[in-house]
Backbone as a chain_set.jsonl record, in Angstrom:
{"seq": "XXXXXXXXXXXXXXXXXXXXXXXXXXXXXXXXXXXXXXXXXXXXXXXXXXXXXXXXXXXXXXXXXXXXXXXXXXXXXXXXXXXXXXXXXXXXXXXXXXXXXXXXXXXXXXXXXXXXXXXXXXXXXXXXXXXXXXXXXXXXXXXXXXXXXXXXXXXXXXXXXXXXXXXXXXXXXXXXXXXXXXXXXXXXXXXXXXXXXXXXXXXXXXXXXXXXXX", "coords": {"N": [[7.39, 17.317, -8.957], [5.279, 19.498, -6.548], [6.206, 22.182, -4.755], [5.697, 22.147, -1.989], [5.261, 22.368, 1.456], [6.787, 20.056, 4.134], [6.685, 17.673, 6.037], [8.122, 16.381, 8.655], [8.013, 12.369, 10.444], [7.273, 11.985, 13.695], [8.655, 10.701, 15.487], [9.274, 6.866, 15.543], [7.081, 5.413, 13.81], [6.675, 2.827, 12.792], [7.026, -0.695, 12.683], [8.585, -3.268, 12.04], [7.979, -6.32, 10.218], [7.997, -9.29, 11.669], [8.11, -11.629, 9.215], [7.474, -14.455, 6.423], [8.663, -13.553, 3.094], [7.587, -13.426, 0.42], [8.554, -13.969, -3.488], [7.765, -14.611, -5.965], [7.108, -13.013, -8.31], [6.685, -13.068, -11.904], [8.703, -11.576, -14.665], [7.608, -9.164, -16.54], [6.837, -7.494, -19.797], [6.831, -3.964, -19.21], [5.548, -0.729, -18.638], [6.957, 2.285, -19.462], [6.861, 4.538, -17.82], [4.549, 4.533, -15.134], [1.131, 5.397, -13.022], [-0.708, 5.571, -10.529], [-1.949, 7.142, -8.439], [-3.928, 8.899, -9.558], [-5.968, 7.652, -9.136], [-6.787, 7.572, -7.028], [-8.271, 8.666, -3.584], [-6.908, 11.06, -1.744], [-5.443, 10.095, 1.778], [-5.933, 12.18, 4.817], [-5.461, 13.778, 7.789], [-6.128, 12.51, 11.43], [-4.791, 9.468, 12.659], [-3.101, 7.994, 10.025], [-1.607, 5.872, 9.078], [-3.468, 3.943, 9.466], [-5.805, 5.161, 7.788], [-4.161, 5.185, 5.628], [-3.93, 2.5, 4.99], [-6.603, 1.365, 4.273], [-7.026, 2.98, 2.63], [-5.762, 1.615, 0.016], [-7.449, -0.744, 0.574], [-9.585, 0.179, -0.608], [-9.333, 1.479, -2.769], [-9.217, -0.845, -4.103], [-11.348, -2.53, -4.154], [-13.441, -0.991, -4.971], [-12.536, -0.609, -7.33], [-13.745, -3.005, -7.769], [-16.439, -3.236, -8.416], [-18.059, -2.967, -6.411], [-20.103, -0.853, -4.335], [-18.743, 1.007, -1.553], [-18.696, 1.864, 2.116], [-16.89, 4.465, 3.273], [-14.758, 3.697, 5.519], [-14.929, 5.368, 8.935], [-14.357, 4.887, 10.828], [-11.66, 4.732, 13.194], [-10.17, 2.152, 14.59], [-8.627, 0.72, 15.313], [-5.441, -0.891, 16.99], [-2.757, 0.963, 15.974], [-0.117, 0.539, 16.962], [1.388, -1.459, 16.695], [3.243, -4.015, 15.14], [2.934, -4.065, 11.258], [2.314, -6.25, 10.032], [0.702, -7.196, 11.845], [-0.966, -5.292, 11.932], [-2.27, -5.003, 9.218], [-3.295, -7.422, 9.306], [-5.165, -7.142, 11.249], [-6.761, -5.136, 9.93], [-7.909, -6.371, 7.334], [-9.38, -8.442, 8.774], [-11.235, -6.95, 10.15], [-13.035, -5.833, 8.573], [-15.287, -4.456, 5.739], [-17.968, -1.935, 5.147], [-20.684, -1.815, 3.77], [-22.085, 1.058, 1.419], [-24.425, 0.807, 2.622], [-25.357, 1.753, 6.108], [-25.975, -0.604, 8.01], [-25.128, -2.982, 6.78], [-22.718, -5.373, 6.257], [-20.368, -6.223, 4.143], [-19.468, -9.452, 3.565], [-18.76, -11.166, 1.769], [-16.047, -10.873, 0.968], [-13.164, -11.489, 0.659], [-10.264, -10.51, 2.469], [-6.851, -10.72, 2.312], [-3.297, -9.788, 3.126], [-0.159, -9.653, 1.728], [3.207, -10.43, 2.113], [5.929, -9.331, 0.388], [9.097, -9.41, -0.801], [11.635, -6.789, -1.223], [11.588, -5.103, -3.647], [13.007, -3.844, -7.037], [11.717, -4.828, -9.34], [9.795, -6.583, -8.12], [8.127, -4.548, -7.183], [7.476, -2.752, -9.312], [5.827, -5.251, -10.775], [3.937, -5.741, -9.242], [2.912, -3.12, -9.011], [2.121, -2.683, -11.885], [0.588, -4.515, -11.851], [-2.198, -3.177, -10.951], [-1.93, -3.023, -8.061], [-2.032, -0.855, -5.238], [0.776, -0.385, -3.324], [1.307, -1.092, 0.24], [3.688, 0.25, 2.611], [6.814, -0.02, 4.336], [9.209, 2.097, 5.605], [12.558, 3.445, 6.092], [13.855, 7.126, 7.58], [16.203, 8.416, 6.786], [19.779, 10.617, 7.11], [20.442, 11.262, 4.404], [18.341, 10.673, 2.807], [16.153, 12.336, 4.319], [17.388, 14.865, 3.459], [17.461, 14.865, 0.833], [15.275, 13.822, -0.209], [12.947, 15.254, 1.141], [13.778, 17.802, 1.679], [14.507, 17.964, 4.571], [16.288, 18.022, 7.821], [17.836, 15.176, 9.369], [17.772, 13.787, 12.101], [18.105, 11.483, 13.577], [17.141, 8.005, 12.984], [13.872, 7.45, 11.419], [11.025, 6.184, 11.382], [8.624, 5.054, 9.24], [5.306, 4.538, 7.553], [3.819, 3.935, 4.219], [2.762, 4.356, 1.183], [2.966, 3.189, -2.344], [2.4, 4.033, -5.101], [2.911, 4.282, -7.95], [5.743, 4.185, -10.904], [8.444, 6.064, -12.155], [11.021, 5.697, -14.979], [13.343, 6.233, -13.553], [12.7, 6.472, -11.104], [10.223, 6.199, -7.873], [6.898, 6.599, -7.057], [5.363, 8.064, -4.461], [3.148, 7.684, -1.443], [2.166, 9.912, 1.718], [2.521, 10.805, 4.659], [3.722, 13.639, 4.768], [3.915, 14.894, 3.23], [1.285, 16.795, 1.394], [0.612, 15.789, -1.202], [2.016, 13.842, -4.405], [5.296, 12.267, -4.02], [8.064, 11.942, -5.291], [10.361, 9.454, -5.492], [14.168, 8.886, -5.626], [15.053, 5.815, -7.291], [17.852, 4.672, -5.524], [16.636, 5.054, -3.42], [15.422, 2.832, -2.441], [16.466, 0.652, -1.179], [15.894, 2.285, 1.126], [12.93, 1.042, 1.625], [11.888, -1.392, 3.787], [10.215, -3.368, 4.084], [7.25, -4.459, 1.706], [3.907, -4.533, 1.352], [0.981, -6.382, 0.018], [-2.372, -6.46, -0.588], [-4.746, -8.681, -1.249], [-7.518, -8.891, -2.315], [-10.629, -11.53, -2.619], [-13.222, -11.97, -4.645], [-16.453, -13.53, -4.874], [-17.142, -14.35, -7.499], [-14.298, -14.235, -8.431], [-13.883, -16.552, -7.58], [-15.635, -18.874, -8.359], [-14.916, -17.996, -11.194], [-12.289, -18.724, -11.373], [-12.595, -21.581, -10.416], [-14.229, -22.197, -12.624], [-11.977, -22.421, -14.646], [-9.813, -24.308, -13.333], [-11.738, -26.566, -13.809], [-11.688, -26.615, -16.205], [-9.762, -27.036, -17.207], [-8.931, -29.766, -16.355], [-10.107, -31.386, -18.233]], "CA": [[6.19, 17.543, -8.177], [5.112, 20.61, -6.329], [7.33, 22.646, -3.483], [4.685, 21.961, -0.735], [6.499, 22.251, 2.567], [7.052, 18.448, 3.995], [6.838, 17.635, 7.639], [8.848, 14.442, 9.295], [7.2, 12.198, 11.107], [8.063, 12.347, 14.829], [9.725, 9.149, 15.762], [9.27, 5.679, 14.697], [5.657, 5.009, 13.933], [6.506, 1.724, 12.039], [7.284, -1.733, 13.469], [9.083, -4.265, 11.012], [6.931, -7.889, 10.412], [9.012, -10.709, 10.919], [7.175, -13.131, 8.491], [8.44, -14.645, 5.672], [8.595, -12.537, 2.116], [7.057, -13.424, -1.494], [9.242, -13.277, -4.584], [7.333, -15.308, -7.186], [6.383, -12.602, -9.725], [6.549, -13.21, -13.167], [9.047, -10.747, -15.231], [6.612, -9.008, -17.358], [7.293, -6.599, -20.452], [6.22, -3.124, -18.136], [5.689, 0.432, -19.161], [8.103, 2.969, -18.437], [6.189, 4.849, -16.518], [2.858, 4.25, -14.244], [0.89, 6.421, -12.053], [-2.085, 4.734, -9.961], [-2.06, 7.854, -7.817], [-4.77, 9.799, -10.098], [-7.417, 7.165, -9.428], [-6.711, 7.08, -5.169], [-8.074, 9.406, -2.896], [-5.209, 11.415, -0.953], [-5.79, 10.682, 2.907], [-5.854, 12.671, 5.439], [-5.651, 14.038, 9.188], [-5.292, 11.635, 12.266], [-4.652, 8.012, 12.225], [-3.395, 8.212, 9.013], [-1.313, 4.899, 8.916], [-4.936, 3.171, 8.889], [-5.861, 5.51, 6.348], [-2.944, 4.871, 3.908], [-4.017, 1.053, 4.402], [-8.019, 1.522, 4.143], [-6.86, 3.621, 1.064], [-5.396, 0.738, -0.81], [-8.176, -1.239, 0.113], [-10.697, 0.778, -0.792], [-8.948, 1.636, -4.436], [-9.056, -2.337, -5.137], [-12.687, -2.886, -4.11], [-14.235, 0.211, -5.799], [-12.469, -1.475, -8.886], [-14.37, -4.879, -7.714], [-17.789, -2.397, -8.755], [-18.486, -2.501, -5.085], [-20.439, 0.285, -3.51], [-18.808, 0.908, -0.079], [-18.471, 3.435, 2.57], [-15.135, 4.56, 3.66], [-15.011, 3.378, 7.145], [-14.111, 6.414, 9.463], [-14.095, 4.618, 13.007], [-10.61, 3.82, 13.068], [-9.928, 2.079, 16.251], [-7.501, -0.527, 15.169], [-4.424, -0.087, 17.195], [-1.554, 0.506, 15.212], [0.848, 0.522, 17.964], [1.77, -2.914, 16.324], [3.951, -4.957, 13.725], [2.841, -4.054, 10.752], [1.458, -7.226, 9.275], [-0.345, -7.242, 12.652], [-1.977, -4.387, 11.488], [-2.808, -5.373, 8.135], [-4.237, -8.842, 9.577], [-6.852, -6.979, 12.007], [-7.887, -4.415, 9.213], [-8.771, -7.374, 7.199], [-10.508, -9.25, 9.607], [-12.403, -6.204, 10.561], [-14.316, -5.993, 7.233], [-15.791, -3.409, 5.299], [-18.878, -1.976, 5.201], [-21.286, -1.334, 1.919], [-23.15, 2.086, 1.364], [-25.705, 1.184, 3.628], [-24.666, 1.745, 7.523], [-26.247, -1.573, 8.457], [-24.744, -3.672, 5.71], [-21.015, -5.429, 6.166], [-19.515, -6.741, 3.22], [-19.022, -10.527, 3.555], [-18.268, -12.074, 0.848], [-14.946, -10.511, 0.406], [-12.063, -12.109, 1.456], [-8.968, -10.333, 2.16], [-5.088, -11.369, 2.789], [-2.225, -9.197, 3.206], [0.692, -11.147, 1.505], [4.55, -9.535, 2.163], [7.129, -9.194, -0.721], [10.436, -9.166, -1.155], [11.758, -5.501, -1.296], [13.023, -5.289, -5.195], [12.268, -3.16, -8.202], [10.921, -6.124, -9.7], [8.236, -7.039, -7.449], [7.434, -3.262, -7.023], [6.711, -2.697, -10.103], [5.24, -6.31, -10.96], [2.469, -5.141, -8.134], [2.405, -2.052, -9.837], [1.346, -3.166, -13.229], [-0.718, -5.58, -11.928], [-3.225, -2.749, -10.482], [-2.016, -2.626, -6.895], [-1.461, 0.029, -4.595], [1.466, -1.467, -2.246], [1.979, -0.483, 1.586], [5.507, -0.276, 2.477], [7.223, 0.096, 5.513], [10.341, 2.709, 5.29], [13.109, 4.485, 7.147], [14.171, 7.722, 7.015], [17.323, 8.318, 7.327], [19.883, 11.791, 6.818], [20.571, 11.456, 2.886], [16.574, 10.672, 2.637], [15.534, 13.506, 4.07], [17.584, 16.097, 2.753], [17.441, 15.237, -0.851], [13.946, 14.07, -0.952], [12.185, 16.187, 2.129], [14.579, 18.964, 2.199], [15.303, 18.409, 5.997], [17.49, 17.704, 8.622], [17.372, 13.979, 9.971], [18.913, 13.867, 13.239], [18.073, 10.259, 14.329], [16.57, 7.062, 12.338], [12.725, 7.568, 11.509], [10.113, 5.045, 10.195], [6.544, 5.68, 8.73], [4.603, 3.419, 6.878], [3.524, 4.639, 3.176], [1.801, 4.189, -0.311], [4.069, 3.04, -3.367], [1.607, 4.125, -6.336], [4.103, 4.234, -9.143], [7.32, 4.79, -10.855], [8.662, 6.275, -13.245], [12.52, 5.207, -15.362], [14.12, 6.575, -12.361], [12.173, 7.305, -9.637], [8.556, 5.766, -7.658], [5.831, 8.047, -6.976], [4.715, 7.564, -3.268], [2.109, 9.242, -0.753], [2.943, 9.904, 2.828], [1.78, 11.765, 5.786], [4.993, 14.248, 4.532], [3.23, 16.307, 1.765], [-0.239, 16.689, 0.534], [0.828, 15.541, -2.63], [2.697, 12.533, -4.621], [6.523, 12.8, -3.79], [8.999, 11.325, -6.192], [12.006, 9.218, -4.455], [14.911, 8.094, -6.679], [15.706, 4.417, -6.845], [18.898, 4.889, -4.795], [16.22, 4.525, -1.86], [14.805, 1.857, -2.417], [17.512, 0.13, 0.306], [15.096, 2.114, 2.322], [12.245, 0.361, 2.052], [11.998, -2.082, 4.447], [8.712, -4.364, 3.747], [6.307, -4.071, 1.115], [2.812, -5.599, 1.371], [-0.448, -6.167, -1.107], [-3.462, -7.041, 0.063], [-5.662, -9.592, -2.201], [-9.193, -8.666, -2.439], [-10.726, -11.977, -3.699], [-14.733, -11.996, -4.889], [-16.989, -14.55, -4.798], [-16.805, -14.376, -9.102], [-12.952, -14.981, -8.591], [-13.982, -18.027, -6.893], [-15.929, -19.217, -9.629], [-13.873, -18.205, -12.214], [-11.412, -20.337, -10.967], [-13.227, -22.913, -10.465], [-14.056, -23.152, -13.905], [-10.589, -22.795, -15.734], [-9.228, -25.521, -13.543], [-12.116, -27.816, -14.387], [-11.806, -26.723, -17.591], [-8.015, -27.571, -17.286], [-8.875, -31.307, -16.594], [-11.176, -31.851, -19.06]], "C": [[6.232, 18.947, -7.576], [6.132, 20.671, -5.411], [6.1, 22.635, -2.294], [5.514, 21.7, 0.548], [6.065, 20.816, 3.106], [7.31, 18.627, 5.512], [7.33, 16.024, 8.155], [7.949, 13.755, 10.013], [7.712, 12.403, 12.498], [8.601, 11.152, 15.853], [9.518, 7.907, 14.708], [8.031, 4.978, 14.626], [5.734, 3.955, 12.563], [7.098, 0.769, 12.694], [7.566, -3.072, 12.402], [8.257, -5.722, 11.376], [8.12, -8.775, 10.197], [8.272, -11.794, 10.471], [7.927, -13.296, 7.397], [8.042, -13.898, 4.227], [8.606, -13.512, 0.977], [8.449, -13.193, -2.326], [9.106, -14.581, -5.322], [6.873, -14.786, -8.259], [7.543, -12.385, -10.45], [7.593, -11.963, -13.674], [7.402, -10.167, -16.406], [7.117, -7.554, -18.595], [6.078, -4.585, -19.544], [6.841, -1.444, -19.012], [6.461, 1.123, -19.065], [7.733, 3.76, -17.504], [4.543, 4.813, -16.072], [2.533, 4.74, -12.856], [-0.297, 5.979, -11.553], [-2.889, 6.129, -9.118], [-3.84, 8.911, -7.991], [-6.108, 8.725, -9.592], [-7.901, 6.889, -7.559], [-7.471, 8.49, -4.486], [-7.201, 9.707, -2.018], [-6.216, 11.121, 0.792], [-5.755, 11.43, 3.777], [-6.022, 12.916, 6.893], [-5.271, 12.654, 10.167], [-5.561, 10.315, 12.033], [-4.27, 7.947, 10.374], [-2.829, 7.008, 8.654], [-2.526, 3.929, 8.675], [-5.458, 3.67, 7.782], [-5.099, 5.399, 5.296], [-3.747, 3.259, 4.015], [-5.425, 0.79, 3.789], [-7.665, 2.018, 2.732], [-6.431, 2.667, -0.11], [-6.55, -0.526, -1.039], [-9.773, -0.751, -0.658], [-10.711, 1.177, -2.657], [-9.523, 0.29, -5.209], [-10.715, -2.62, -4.676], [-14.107, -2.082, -4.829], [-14.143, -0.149, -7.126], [-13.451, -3.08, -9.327], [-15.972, -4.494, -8.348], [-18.385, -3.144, -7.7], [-19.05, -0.957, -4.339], [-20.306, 0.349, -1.685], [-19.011, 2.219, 0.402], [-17.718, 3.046, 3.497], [-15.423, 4.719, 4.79], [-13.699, 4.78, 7.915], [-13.982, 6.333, 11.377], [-12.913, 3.797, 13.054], [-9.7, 3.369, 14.562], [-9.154, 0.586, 16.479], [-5.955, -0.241, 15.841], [-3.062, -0.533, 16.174], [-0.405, 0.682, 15.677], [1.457, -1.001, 17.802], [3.294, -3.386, 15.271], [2.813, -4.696, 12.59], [1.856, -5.171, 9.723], [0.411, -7.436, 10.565], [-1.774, -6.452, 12.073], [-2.983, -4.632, 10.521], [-3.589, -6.782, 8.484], [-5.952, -8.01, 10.569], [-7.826, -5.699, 11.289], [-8.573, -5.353, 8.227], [-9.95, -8.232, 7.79], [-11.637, -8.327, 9.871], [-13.36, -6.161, 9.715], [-14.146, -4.75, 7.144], [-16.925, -3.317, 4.858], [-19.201, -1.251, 3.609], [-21.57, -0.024, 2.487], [-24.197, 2.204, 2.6], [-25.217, 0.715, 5.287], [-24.754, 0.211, 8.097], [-26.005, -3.099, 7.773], [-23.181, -4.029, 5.937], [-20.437, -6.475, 5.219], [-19.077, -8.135, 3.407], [-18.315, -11.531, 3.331], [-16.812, -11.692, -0.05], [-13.924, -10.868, 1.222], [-10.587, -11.458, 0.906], [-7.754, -10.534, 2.972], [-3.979, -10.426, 2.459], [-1.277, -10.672, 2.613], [1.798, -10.329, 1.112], [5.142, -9.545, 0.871], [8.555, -8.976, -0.629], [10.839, -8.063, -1.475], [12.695, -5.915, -2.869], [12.151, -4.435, -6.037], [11.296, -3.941, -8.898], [9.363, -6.17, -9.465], [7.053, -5.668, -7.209], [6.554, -2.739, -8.159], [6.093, -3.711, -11.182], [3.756, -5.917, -10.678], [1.614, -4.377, -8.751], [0.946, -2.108, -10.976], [0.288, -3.486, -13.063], [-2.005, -4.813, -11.513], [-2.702, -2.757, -8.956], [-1.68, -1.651, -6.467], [-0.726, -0.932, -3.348], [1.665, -0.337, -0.788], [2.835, -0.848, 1.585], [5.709, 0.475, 4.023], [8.899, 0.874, 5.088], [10.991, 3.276, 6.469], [14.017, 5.203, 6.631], [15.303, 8.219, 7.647], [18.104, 9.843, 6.511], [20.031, 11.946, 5.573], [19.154, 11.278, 2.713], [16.315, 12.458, 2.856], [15.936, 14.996, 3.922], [17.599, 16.344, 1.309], [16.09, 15.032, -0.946], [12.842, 15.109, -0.047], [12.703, 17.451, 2.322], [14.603, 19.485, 3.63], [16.293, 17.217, 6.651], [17.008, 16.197, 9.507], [18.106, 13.384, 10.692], [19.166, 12.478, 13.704], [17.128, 9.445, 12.898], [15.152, 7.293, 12.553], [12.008, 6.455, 10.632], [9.144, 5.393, 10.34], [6.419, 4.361, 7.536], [3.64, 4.832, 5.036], [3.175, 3.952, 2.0], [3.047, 4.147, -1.176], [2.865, 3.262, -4.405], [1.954, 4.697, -7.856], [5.327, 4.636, -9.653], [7.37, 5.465, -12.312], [10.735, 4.995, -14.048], [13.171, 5.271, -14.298], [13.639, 6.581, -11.252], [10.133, 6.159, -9.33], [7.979, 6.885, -7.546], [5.302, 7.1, -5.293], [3.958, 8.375, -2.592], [2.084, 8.952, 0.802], [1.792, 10.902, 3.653], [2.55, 13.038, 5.736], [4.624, 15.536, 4.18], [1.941, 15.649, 1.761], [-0.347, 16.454, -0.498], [1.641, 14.169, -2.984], [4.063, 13.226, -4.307], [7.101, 11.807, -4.832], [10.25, 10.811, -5.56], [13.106, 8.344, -5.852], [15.06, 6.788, -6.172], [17.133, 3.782, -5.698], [18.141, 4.586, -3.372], [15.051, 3.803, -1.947], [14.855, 0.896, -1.656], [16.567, 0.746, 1.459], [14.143, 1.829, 2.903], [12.116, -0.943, 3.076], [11.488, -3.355, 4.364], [7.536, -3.867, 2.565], [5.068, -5.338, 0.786], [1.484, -5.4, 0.19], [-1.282, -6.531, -0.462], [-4.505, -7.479, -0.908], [-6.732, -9.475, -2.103], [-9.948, -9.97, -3.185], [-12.821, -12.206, -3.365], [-15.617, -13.145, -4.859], [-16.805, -15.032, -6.658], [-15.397, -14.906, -9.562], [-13.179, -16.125, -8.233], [-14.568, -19.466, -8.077], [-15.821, -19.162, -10.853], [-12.574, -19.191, -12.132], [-11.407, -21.362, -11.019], [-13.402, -23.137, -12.042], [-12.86, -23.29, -14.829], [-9.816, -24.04, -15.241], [-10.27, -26.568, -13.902], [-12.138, -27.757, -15.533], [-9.629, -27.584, -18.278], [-8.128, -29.437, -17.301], [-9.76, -31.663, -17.422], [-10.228, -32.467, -20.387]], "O": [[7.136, 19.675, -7.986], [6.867, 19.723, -5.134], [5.887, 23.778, -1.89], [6.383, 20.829, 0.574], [5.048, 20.331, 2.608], [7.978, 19.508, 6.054], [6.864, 14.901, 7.962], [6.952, 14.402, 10.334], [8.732, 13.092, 12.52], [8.82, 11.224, 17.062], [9.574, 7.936, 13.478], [7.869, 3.979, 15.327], [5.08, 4.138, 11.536], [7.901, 1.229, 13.506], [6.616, -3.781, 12.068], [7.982, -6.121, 12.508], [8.87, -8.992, 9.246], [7.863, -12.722, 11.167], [8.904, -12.579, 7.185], [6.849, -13.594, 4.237], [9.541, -14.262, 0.699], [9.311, -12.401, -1.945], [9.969, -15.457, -5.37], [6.333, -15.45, -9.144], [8.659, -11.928, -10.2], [7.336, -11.008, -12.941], [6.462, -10.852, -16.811], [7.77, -6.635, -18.099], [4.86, -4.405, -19.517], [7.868, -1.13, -19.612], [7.212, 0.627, -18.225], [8.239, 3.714, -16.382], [3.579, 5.083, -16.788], [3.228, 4.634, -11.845], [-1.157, 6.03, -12.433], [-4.115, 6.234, -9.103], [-4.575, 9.387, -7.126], [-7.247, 9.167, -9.742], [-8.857, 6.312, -7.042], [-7.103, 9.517, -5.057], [-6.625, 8.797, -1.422], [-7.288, 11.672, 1.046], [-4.658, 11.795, 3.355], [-6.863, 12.157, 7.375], [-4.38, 11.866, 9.85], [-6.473, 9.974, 11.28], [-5.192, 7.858, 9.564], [-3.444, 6.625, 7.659], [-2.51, 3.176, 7.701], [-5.646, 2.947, 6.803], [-5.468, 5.533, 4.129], [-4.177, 2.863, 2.932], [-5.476, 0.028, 2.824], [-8.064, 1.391, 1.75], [-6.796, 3.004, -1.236], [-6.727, -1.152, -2.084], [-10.726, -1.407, -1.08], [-11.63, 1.168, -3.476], [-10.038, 0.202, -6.323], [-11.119, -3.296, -5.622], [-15.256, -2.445, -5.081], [-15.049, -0.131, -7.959], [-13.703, -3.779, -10.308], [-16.668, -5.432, -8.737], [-19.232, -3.982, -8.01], [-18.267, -0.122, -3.886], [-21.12, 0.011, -0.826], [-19.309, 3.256, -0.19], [-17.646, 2.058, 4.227], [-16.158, 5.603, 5.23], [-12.518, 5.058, 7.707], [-13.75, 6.998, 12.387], [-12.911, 2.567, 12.993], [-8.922, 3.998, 15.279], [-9.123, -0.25, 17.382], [-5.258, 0.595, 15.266], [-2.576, -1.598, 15.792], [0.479, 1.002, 14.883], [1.941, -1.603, 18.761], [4.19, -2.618, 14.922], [1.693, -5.094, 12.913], [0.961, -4.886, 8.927], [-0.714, -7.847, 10.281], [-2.948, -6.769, 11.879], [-4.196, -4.556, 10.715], [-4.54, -7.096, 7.767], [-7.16, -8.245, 10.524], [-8.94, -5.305, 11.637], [-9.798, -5.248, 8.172], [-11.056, -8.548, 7.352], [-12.806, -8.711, 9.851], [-14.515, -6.432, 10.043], [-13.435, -3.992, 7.803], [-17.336, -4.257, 4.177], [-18.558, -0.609, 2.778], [-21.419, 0.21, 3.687], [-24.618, 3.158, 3.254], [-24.814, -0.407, 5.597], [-23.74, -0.254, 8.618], [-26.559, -4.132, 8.149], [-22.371, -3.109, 5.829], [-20.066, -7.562, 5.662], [-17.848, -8.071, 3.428], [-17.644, -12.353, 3.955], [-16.513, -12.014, -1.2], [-13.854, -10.548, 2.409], [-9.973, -11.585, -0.154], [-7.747, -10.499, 4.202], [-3.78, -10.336, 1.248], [-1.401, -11.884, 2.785], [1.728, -9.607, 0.118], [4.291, -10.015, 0.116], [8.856, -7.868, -0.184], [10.315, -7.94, -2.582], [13.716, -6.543, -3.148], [10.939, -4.277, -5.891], [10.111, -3.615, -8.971], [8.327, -5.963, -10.098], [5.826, -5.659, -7.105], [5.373, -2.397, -8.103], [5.83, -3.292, -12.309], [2.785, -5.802, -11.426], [0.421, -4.481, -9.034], [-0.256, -1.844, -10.999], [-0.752, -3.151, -13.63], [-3.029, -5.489, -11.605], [-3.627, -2.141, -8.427], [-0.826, -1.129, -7.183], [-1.251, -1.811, -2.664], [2.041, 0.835, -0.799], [3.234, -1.854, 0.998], [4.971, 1.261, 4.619], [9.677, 0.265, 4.354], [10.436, 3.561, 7.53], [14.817, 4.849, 5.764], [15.39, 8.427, 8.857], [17.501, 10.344, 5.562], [19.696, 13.102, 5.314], [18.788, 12.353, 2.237], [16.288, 13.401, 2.065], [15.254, 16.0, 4.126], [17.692, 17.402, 0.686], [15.466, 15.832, -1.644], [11.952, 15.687, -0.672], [12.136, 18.219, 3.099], [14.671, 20.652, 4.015], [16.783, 16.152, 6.275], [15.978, 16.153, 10.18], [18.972, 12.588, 10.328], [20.263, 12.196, 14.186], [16.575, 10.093, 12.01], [14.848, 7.387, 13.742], [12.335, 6.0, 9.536], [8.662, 5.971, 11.315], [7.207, 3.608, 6.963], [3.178, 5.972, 4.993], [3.409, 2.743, 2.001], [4.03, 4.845, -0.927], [2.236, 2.205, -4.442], [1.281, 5.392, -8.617], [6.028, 5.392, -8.982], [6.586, 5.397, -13.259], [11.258, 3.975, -13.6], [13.705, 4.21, -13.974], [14.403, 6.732, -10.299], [9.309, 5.703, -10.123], [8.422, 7.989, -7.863], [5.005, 5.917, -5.13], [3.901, 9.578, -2.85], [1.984, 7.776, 1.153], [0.731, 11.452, 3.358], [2.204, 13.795, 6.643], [4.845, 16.685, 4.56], [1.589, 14.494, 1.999], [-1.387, 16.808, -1.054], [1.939, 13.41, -2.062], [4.152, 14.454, -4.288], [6.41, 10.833, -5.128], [11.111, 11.583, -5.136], [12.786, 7.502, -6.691], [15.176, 6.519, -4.976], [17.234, 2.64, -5.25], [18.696, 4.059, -2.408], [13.92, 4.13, -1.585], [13.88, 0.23, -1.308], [16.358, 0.129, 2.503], [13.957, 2.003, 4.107], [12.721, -1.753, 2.373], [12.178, -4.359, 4.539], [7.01, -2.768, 2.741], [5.153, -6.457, 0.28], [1.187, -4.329, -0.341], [-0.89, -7.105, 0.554], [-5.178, -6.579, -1.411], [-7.107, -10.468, -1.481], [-10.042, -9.786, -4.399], [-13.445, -12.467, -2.337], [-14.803, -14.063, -4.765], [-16.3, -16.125, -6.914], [-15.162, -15.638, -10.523], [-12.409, -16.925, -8.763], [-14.063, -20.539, -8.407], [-16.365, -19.933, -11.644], [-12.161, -20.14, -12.798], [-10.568, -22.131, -11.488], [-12.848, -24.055, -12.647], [-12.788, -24.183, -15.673], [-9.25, -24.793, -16.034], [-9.765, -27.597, -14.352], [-12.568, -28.727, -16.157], [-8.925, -28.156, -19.111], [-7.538, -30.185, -18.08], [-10.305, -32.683, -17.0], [-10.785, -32.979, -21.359]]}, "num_chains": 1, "name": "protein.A"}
């Protein structure tokens, strides 16, 4: 990736969820490498922990051929737990195109994971962009930030693919994707998805299992 200078965050602006963690996906035959990154907008400026999460939902609902608009009143505090967070940007909703219009019929659920290559790039495959909860610690950020990491730091961040060796993630760090080897993967902490499901999923459903008892 590029040499873009890389800024730490400045303490610990992440808060570990104690809930309990997923690990039911499927092995699946998986590419060697996958890059979701090209199809995300990069966020930016303040509050950006709401924006990394708005950003993931906003990737998976734009795919739903939803016309929204990217909500910029972000007044969720994220002075929280983490899955806190992710529970009251759900609940809050999202609004369509038109200012006076709020999205209803979309129901979404944060649902944790099990920190593993596996499930990471299970997610992956499957089309998600995953939030993750990390800490950065002094071998972190001198091999992948090229600085000095005097004390334990946590930030919350975007997993949007890997390669053989390495994920591709997007941070408040750089203005760009960063590349972390698998070796820190130990420093993820939590990694969450958030389920977007449609009223069409509902009724697709519906008919394969009644088609299942038939």
């Amino acid at each position: 990736m590029g040499q873009t200078q890389s800024a730490l965050p400045s303490g610990k602006h992440y808060k570990y969820s104690y809930c309990k963690q997923l690990d039911n996906l499927n092995f699946s035959i998986l590419p060697p490498i996958l890059n979701l990154s090209n199809l995300i907008n990069f966020p930016s400026g303040d509050n950006y922990i709401l924006k990394l999460i708005y950003t993931a939902i906003y990737y998976k609902i734009k795919h739903l051929g939803y016309n929204i608009k990217e909500n910029t009143n972000y007044y969720i505090n994220n002075n929280i737990q983490l899955n806190k967070i992710i529970e009251n940007v759900c609940n809050h909703g999202i609004k369509s195109s038109d200012d006076n219009y709020e999205i209803k019929d979309l129901i979404m659920v944060g649902k944790p994971y099990k920190v593993s290559l596996n499930n990471i790039k299970q997610l992956l495959f499957k089309g998600n962009v995953i939030i993750a909860g990390i800490v950065l610690d002094e071998k972190f950020g001198m091999e992948v930030l090229q600085k000095e990491v005097s004390s334990l730091l946590t930030d919350i961040i975007l997993i949007v693919g890997y390669t053989e060796t390495h994920l591709f993630i997007m941070s408040n760090w750089k203005s760009e994707i960063i590349e972390i080897d698998y070796i820190f993967v130990d420093n993820i902490l939590e990694i969450w998805n958030i389920e977007i499901n449609s009223p069409e999923d509902f009724f697709l459903n519906k008919d394969i299992k009644e088609n299942k008892e038939i």
